[in-house]
C-alpha positions as CSV (number, residue, x, y, z in Angstrom):
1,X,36.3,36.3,19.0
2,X,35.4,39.9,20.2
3,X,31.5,40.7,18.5
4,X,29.4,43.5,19.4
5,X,26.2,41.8,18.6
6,X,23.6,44.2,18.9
7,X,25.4,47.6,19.0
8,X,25.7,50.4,16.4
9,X,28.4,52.0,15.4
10,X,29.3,55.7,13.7
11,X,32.0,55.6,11.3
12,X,33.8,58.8,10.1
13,X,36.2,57.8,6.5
14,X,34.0,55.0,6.1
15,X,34.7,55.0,2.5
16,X,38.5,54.2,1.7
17,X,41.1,52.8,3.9
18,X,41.1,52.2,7.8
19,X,37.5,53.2,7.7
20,X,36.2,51.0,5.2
21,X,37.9,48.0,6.9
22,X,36.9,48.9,10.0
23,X,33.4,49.3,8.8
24,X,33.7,46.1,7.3
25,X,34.8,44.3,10.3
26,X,32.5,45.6,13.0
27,X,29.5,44.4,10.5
28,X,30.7,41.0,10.4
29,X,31.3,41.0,14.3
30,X,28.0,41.9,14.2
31,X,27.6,45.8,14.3
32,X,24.7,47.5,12.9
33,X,27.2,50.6,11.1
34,X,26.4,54.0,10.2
35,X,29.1,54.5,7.2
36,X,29.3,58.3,7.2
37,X,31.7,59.4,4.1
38,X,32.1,62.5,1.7
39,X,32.0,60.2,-1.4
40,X,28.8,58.9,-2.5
41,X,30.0,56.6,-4.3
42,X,32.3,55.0,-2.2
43,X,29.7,54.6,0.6
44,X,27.4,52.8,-2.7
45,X,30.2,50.9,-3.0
46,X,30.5,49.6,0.9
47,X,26.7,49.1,0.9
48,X,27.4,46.8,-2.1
49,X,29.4,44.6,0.5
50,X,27.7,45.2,4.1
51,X,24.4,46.4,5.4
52,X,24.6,49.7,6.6
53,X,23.2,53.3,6.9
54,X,25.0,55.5,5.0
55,X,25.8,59.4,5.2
56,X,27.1,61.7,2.9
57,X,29.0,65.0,4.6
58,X,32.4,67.0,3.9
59,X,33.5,66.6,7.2
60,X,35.5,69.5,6.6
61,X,32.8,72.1,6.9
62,X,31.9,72.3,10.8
63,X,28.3,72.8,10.2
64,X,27.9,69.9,8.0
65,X,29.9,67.5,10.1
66,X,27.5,69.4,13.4
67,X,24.3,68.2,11.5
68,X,25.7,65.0,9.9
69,X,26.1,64.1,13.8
70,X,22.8,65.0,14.7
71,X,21.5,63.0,12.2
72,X,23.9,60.1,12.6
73,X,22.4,59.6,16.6
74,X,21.8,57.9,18.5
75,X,24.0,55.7,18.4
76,X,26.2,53.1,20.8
77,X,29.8,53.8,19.5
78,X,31.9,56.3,17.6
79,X,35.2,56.0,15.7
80,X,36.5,58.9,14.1
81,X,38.5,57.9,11.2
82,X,38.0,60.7,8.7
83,X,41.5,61.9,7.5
84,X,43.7,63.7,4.8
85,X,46.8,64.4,4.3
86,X,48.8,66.5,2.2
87,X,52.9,66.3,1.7
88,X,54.4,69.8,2.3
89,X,57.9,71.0,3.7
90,X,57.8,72.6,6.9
91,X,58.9,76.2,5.4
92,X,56.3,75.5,2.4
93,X,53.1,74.7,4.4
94,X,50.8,76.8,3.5
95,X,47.6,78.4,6.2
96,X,45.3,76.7,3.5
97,X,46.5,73.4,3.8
98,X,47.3,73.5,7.9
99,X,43.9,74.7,8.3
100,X,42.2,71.9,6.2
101,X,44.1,68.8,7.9
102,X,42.5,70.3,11.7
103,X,39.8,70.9,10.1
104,X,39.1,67.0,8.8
105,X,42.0,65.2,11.3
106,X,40.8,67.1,14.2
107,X,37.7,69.5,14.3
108,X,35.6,67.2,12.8
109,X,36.3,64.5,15.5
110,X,35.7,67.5,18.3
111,X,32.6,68.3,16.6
112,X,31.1,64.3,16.5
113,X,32.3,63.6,19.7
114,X,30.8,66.1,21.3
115,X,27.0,65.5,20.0
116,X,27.2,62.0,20.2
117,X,28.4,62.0,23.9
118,X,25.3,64.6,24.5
119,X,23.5,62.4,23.3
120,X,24.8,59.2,25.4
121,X,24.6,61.6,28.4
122,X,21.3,62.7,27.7
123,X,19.8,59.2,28.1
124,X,22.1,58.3,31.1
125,X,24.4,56.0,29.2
126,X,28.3,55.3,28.7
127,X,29.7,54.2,25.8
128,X,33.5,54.3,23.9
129,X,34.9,56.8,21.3
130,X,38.2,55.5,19.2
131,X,39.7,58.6,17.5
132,X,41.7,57.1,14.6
133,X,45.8,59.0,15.0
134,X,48.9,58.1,13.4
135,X,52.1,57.5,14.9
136,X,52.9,61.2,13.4
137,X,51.1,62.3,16.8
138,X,54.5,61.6,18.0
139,X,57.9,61.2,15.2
140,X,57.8,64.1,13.4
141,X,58.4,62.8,9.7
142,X,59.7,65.6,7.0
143,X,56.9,67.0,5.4
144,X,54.4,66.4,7.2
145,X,54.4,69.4,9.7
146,X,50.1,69.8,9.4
147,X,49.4,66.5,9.1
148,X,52.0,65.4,12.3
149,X,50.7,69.2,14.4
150,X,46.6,67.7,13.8
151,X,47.3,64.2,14.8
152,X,49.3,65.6,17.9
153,X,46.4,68.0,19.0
154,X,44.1,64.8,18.1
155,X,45.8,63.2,20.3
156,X,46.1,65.6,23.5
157,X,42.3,66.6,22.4
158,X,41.7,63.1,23.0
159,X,43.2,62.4,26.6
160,X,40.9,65.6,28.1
161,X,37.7,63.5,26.4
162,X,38.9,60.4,28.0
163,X,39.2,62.7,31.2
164,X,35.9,64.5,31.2
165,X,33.9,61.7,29.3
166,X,35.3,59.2,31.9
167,X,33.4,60.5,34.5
168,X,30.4,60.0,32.8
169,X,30.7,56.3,31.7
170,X,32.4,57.6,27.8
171,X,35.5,55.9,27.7
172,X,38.0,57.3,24.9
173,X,40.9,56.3,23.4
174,X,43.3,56.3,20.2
175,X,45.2,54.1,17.7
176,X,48.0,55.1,16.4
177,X,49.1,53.1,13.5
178,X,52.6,53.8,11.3
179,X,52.2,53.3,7.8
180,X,48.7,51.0,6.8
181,X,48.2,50.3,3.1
182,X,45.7,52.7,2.5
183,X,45.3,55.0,-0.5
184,X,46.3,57.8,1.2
185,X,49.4,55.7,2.6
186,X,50.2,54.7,-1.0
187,X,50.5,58.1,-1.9
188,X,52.4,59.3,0.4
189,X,54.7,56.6,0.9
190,X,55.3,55.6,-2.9
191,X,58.8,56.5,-3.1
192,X,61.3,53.7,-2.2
193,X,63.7,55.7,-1.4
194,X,61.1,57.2,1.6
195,X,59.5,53.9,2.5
196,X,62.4,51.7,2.8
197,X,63.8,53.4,5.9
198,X,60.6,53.7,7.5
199,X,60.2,49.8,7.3
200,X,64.2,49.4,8.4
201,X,62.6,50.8,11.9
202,X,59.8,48.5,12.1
203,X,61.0,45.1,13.2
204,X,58.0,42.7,11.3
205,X,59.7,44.2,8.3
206,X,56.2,45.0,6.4
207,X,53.7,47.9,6.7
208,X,49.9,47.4,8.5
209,X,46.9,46.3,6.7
210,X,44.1,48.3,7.1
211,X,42.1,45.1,8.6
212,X,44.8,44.8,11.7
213,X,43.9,48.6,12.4
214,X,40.2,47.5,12.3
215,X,41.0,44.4,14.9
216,X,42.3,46.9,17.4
217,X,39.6,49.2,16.9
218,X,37.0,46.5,17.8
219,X,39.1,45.8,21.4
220,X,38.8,49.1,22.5
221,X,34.9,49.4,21.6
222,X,34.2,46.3,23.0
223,X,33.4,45.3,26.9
224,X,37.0,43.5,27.0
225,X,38.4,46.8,27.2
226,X,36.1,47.9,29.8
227,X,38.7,50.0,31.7
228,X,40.8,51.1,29.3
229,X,40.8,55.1,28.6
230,X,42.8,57.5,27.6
231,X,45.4,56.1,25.8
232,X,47.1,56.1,22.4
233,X,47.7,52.7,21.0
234,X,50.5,52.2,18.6
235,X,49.9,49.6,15.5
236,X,53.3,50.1,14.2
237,X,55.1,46.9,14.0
238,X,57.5,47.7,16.7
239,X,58.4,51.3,15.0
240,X,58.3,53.0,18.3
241,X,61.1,50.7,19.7
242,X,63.6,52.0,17.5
């Protein structure tokens, strides 16, 4: 069983969905977690279940995600898994909306990677970055044009960390899960109509949980993934096959 006894961990979206798993699952392996959320009362809520700092920030404002960083360091690890969506055609997204998704699917994990790695090079040390993507980064599902263009750029954003970071011991990589059972997958995936040809494509018939998201998450943080970096996992039940 992979643990990370003795090692803290930064979690963006620590308090719904893939975060809040993941959060879950790193303290039980373990972790010492730094929950970092922009409700309040969804990070009271987690502290009601682990033991773990806890951070309130919109991670859409660059300046507050800049000193929610500093304030977050140091630390050993870092998973960005902040993220929103919002369901728009291609001819009806508006410049609001695209700008918002970069701003919390993307910026925000430029912005934490970047003072946490300053700090990990500072004191001569490596460590690992998992950027939480989608398997948007890649199928380009109707109405999703932001959401798929900020996963995408997470994505490419992600291999020139894994490039430049590697050098310095920072190893960097994404997952990439279809659709997990989050609140935010709920809502945008609701619709039978919509969700039943999306699991046609994925073999193990059945969406992700949150949790199997997590498990993968913990692999590429942990020293059993010691030389893997730069890549984008997929967690999608075999939906890339089809």
């Amino acid at each position: 069983m992979t643990r990370l006894d003795g090692k803290s961990v930064l979690i963006t979206g620590a308090g719904k969905g893939i975060g809040r798993a993941t959060a879950i699952l790193l303290a039980q392996r373990g972790a010492e977690v730094v929950a970092l959320s922009r409700s309040a009362e969804d990070l009271e809520s987690l502290r009601g279940e682990i033991d773990c700092r806890a951070i309130v920030a919109d991670l859409a404002d660059a300046a507050v995600a800049r000193q929610a960083a500093l304030e977050a360091v140091p630390v050993d690890l870092l998973v960005n898994c902040a993220g929103t969506t919002e369901l728009q055609s291609f001819l009806d997204t508006t410049i609001e909306a695209f700008d918002f998704l970069h701003a919390v699917n993307t910026r925000s994990a430029l912005i934490l990677s970047q003072e946490y790695a300053r700090d990990r090079i500072g004191r001569g040390l490596g460590g690992a970055i998992v950027n939480v993507s989608s398997v948007s980064a890649f199928t380009g599902f109707a109405d999703h044009a932001a959401y798929c263009a900020s996963k995408g750029a997470l994505d490419a954003m992600s291999r020139v960390m894994a490039n430049e970071l590697g050098r310095k011991g920072i190893r960097v990589n994404c997952v990439n899960p279809a659709v997990t059972l989050t609140p935010m997958a709920v809502k945008a995936w609701s619709d039978p109509a919509k969700a039943e040809p999306m699991l046609a494509r994925m073999p193990m018939g059945r969406f992700i949980e949150p949790v199997e998201v997590g498990e993968a998450i913990l692999f590429l943080l942990s020293d059993a993934a010691s030389m893997i970096n730069g890549i984008s996992m997929p967690i999608d039940a075999g939906f890339g096959i089809n």
